[in-house]
C-alpha positions in Angstrom: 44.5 1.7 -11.0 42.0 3.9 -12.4 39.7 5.8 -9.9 36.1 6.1 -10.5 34.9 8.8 -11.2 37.9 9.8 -13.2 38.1 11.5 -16.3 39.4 7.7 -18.0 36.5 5.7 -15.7 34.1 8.4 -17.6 35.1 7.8 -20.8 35.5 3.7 -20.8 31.6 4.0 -19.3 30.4 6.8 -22.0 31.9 4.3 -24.4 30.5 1.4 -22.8 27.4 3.0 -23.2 27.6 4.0 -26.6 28.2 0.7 -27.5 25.7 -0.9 -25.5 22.8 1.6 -27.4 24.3 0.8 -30.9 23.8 -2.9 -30.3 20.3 -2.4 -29.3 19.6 0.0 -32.1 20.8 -2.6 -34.2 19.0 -5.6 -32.6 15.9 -4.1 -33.8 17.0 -1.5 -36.9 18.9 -4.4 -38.9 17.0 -7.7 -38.2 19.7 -9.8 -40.9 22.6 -8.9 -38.8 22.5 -10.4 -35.5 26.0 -10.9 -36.1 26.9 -7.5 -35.6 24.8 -7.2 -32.6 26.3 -9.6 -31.1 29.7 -8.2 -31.7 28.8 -4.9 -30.8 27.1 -6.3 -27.3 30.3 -8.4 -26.4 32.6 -5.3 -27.0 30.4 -3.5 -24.7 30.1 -6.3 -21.9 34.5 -6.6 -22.5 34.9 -3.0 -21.9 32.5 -3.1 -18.9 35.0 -6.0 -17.6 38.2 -4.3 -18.5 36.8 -1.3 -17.0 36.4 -2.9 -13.4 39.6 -4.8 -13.4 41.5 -1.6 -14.1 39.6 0.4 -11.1 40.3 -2.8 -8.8 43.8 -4.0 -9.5 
């Protein structure tokens, strides 16, 4: 169980984060790649879910 506010819960949402900017950036920098956008949103919306199961299990 990870408790938020936690050093861990800080760095799975600073990552989350991260990853949820990139894909945006991307979205709009690298119009021929959806692809990757997509990849790099679903990475961020799984870490998001990981995140919450760990801090409520």
């Amino acid at each position: 169980m990870i408790k938020r506010g936690s050093k861990i819960d800080e760095l799975l949402t600073l990552i989350f984060m991260l990853l949820a900017i990139a894909c945006i950036v991307c979205f709009f920098a690298v119009p021929s790649k959806h692809v990757l956008c997509l990849g790099l949103g679903g990475a961020a919306i799984v870490l998001r879910i990981i995140q919450y199961i760990l801090r409520f299990v």
